[in-house]
Backbone and ligand atoms as CSV (ligand in chain L), in Angstrom:
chain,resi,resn,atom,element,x,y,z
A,1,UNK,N,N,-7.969,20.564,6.058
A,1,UNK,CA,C,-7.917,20.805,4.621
A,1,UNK,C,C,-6.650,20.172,4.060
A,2,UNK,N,N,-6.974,19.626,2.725
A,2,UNK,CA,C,-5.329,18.977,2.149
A,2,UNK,C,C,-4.565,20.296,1.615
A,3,UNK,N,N,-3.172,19.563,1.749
A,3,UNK,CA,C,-2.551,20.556,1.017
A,3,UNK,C,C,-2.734,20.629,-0.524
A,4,UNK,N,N,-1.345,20.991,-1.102
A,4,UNK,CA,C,-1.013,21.017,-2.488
A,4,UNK,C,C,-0.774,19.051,-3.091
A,5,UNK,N,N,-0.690,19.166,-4.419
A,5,UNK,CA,C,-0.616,17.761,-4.476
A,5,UNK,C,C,0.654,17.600,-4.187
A,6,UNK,N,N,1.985,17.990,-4.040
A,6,UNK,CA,C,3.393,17.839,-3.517
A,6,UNK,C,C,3.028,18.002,-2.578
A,7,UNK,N,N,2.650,18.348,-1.538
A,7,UNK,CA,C,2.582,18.286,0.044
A,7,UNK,C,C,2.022,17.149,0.534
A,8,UNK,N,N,0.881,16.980,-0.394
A,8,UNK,CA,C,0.097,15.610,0.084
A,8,UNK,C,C,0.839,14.287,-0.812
A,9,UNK,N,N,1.840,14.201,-1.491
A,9,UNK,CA,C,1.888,13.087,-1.684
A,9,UNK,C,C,4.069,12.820,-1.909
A,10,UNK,N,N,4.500,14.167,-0.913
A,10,UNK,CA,C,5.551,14.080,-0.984
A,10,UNK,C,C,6.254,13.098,0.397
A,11,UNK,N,N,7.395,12.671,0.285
A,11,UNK,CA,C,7.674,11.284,1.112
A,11,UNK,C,C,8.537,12.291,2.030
A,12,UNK,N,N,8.713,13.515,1.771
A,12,UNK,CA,C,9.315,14.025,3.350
A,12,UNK,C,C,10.575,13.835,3.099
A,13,UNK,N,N,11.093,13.404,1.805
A,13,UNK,CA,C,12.488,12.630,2.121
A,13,UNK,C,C,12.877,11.688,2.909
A,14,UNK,N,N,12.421,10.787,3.554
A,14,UNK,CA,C,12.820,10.071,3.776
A,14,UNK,C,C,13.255,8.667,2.743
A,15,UNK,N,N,12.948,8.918,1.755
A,15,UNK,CA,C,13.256,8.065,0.482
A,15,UNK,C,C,13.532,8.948,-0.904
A,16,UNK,N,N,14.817,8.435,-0.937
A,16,UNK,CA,C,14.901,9.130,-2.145
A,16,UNK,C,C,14.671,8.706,-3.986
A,17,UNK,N,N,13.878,9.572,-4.137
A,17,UNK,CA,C,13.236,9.333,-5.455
A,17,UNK,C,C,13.972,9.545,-6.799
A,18,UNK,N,N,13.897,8.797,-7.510
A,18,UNK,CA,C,14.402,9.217,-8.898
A,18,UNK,C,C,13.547,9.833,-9.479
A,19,UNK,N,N,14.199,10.649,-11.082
A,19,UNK,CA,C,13.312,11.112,-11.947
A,19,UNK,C,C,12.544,10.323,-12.653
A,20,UNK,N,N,13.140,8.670,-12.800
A,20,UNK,CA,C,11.935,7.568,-13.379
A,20,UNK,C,C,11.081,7.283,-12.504
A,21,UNK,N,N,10.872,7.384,-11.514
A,21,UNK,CA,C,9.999,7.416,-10.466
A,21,UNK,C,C,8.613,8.162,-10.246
A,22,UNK,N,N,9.359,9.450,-11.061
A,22,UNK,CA,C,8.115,10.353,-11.050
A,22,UNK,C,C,7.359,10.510,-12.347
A,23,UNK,N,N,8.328,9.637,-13.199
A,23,UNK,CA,C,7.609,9.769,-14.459
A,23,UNK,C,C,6.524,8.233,-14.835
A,24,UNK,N,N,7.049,7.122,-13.820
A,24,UNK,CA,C,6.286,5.815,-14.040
A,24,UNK,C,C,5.093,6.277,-13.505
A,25,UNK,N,N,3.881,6.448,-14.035
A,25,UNK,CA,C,2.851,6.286,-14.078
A,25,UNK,C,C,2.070,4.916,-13.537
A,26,UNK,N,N,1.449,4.819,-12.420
A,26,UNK,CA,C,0.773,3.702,-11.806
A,26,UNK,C,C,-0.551,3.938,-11.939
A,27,UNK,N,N,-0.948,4.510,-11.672
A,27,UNK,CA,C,-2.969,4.733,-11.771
A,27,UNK,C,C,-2.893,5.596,-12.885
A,28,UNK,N,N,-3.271,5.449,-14.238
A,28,UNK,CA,C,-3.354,6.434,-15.508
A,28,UNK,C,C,-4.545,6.746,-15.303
A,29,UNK,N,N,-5.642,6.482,-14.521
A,29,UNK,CA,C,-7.116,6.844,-14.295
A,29,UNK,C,C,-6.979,8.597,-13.513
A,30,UNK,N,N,-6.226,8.100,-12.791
A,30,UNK,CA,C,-5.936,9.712,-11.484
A,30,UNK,C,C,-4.795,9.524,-11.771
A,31,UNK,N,N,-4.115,9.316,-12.875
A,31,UNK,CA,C,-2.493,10.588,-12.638
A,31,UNK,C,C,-1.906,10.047,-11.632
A,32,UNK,N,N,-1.557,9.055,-11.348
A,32,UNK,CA,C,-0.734,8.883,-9.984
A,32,UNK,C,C,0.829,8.167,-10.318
A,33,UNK,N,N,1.699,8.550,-10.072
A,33,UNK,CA,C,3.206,8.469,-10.456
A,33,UNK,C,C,3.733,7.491,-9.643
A,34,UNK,N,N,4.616,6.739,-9.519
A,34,UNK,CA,C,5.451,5.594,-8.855
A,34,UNK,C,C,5.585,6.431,-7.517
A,35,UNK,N,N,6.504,7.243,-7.563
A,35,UNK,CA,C,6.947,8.908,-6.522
A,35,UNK,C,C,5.903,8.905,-5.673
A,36,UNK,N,N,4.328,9.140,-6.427
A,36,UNK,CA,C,3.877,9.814,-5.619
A,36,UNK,C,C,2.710,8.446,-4.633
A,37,UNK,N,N,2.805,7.011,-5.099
A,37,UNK,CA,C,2.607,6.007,-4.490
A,37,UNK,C,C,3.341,5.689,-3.274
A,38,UNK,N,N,4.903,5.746,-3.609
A,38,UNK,CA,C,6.120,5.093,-2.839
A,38,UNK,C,C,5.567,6.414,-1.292
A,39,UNK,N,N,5.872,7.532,-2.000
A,39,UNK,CA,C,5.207,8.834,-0.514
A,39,UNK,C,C,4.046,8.736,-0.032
A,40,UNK,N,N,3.009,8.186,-0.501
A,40,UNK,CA,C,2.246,7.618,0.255
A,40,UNK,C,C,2.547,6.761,1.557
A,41,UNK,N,N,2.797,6.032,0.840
A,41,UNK,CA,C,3.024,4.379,1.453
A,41,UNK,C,C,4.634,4.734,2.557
A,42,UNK,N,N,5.367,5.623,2.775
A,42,UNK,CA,C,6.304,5.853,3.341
A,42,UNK,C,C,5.523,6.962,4.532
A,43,UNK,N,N,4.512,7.687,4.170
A,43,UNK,CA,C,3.672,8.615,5.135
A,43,UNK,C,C,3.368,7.487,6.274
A,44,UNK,N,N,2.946,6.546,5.689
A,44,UNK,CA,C,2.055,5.460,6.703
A,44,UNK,C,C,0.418,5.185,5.900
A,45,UNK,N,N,0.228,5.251,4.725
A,45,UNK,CA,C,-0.951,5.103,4.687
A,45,UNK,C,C,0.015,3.225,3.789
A,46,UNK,N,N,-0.841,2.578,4.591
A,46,UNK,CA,C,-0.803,1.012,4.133
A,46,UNK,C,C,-1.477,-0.118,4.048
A,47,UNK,N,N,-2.654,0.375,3.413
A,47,UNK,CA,C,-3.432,-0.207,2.785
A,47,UNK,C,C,-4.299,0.334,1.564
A,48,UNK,N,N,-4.995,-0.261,0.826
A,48,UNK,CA,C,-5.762,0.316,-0.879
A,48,UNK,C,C,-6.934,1.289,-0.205
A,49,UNK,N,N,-7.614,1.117,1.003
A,49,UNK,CA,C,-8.301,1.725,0.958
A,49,UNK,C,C,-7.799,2.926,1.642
A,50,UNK,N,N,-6.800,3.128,2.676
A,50,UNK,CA,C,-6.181,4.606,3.188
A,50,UNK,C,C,-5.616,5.386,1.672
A,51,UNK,N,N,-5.232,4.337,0.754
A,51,UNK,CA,C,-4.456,5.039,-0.213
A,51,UNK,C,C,-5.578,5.624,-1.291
A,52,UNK,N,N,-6.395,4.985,-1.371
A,52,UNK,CA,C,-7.696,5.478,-2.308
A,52,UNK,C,C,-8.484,6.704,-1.898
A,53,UNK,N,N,-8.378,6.681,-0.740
A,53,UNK,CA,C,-9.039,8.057,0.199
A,53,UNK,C,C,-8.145,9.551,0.142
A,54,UNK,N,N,-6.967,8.911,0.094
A,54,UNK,CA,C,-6.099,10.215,0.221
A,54,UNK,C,C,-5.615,10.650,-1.309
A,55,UNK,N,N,-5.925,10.114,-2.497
A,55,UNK,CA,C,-5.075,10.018,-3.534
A,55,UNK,C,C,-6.352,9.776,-4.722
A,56,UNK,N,N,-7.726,8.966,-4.429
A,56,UNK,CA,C,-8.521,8.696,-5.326
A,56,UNK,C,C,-7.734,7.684,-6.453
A,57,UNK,N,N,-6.938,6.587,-5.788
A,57,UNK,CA,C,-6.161,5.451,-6.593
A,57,UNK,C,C,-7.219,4.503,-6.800
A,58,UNK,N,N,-7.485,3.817,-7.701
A,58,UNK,CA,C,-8.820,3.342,-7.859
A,58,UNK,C,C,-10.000,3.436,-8.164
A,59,UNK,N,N,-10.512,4.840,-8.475
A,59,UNK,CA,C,-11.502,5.301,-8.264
A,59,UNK,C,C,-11.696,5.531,-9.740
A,60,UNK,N,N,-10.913,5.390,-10.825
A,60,UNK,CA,C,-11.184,5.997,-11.988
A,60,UNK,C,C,-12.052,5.036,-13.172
A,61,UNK,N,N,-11.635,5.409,-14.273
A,61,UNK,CA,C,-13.163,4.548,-14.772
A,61,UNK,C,C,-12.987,2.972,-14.466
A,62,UNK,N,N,-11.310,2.298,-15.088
A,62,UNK,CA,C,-11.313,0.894,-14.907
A,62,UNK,C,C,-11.428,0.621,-13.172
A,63,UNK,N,N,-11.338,1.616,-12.544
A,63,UNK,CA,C,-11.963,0.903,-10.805
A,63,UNK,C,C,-10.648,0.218,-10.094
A,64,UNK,N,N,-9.538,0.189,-10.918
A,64,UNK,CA,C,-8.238,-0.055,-9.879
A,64,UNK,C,C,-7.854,-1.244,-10.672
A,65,UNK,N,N,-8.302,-1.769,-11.585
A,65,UNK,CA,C,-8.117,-3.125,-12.449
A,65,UNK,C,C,-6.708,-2.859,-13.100
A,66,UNK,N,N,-6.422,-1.928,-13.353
A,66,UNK,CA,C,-4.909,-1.629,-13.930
A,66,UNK,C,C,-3.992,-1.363,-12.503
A,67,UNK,N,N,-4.410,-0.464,-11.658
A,67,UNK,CA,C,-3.395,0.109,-10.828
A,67,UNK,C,C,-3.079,-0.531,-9.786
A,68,UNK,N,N,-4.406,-1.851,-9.277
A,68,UNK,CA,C,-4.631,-2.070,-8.011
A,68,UNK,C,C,-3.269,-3.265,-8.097
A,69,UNK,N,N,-3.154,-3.989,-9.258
A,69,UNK,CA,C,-2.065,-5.175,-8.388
A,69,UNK,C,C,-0.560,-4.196,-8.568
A,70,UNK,N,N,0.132,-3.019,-9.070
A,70,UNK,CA,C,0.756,-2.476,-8.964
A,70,UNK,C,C,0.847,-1.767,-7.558
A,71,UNK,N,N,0.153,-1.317,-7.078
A,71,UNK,CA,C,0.148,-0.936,-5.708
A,71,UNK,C,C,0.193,-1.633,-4.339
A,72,UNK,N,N,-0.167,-3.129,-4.702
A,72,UNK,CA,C,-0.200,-4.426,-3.895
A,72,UNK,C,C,1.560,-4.406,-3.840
A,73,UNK,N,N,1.546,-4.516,-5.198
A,73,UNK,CA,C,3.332,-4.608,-5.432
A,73,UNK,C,C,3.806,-3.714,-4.143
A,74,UNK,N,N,3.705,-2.519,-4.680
A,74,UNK,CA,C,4.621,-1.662,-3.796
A,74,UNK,C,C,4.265,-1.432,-2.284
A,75,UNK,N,N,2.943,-1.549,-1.822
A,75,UNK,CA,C,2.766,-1.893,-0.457
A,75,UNK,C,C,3.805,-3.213,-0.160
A,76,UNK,N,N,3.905,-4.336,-0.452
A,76,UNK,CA,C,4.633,-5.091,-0.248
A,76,UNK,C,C,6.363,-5.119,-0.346
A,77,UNK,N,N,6.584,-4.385,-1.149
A,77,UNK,CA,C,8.120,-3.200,-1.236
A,77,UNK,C,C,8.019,-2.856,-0.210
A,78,UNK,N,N,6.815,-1.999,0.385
A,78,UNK,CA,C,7.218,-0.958,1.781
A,78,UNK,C,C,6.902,-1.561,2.881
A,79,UNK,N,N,6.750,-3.425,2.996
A,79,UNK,CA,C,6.900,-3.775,4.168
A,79,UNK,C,C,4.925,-4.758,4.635
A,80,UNK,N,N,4.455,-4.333,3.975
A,80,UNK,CA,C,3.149,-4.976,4.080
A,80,UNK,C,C,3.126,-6.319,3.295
A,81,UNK,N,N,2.649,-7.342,4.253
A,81,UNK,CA,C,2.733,-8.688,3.292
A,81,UNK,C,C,1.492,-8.820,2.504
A,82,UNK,N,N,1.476,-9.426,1.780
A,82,UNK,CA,C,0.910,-9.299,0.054
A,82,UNK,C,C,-0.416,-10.061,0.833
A,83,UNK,N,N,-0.104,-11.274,2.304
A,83,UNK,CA,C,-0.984,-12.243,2.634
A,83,UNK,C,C,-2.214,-11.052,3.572
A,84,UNK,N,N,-1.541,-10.053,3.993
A,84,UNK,CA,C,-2.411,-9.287,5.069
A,84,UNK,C,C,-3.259,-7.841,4.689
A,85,UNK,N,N,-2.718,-8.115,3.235
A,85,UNK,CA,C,-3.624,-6.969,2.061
A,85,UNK,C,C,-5.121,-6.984,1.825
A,86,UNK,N,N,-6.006,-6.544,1.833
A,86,UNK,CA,C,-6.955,-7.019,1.668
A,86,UNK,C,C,-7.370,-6.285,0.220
A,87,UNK,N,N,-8.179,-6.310,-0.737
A,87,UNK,CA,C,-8.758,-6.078,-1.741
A,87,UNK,C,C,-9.372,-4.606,-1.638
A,88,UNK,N,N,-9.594,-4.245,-0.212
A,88,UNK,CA,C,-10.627,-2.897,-0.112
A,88,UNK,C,C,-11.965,-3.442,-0.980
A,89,UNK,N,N,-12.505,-2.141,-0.429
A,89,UNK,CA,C,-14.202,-1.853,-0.411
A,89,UNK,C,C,-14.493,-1.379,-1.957
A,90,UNK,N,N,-14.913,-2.606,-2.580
A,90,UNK,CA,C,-15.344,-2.514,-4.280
A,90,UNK,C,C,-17.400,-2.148,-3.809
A,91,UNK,N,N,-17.266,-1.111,-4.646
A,91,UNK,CA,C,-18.457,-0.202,-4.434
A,91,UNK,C,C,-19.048,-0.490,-6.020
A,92,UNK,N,N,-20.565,-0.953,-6.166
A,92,UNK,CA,C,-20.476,-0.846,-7.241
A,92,UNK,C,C,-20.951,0.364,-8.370
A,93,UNK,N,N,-20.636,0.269,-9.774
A,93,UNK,CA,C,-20.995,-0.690,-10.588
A,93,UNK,C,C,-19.536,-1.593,-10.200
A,94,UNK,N,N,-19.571,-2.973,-10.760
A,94,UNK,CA,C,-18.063,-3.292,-10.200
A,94,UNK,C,C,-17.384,-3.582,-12.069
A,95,UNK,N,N,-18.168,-3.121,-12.733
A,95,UNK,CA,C,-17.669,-2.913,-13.964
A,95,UNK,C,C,-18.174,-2.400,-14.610
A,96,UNK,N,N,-17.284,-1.597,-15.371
A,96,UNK,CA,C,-17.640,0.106,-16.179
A,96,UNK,C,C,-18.860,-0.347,-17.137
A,97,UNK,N,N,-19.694,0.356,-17.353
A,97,UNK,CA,C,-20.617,0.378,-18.220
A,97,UNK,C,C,-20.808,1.763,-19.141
A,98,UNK,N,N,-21.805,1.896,-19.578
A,98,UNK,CA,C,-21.641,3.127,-20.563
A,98,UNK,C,C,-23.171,3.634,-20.083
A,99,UNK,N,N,-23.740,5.025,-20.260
A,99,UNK,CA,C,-24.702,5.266,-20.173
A,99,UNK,C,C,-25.750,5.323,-20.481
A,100,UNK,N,N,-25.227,4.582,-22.246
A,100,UNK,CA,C,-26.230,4.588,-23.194
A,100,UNK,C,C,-26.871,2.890,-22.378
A,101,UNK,N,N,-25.841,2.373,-21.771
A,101,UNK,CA,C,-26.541,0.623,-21.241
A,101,UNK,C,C,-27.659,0.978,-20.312
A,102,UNK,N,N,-27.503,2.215,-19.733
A,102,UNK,CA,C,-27.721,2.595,-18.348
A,102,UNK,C,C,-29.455,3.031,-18.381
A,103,UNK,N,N,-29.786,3.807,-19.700
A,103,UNK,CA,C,-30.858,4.650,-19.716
A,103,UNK,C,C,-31.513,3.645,-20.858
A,104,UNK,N,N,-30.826,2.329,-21.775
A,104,UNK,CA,C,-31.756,1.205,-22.154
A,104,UNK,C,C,-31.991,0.383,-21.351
A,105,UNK,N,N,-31.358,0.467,-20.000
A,105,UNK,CA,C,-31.944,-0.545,-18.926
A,105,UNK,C,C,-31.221,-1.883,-19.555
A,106,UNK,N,N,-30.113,-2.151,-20.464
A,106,UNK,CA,C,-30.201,-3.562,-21.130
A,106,UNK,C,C,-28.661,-3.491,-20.320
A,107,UNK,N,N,-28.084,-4.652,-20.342
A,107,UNK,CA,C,-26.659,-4.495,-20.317
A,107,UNK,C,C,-25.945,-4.917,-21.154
A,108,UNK,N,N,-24.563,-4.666,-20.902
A,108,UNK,CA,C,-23.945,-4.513,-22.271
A,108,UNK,C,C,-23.425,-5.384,-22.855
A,109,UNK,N,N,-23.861,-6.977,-22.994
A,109,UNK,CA,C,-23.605,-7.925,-23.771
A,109,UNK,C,C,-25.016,-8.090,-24.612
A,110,UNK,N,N,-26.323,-7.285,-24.001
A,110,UNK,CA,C,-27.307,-7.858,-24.576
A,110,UNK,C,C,-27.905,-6.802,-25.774
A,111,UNK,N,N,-27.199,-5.955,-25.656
A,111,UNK,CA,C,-27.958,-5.083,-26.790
A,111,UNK,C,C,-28.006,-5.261,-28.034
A,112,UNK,N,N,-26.776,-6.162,-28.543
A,112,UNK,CA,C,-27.135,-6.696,-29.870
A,112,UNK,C,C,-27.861,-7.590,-30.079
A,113,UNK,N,N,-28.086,-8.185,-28.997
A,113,UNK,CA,C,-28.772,-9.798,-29.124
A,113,UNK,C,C,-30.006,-9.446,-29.828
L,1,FES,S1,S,-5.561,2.932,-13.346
L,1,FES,FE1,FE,-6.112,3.395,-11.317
L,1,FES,S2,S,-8.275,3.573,-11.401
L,1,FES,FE2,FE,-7.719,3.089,-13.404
């Protein structure tokens, strides 16, 4: 079972965090803070998809399009080269749609047409 979200996404101290740290916001989809990325990635999870599993980084409506090259960033801060990263497992839709596209069966450039 996981813990609390400070248990699961605290770095143990072994790095010490600032208060801008916890307030930079990296995934605005899931709430996920600079702090609570950097403790990830200092646990040992080092890659998008260990970090998406434990944290749901990516998973929100834009799908990681905002958060994902920020987190490339900081995997590469904590020692992972940017060349041995891989993209992770894009599940689709692989771009947000709306439901009203969904239940006209049309997609969403064609409904005005
Ligand atoms: S900002 Fe991370 S999933 Fe949208």
């Amino acid at each position: 079972m996981l813990g609390t979200r400070s248990e699961i996404f605290s770095s143990g101290g072994k790095q010490k965090m600032t208060s801008l740290d916890q307030q930079i916001i990296i995934c605005r989809c899931e709430d996920l803070t600079l702090s609570d990325v950097r403790g990830l990635i200092e646990k040992g999870y080092r890659t998008l998809d260990e970090l998406r599993r434990i944290s749901r980084l990516g998973m929100g409506p834009c799908q990681g399009r905002t958060c994902r090259p920020l987190v490339q960033r900081e995997l590469q801060a904590g020692g992972v080269p940017m060349k041995s990263q891989s993209i992770g497992v894009i599940r689709p839709p692989a771009m947000p749609i709306t439901l009203g596209a969904i239940a006209d069966g049309s997609e969403e450039g064609q409904k005005d047409a």
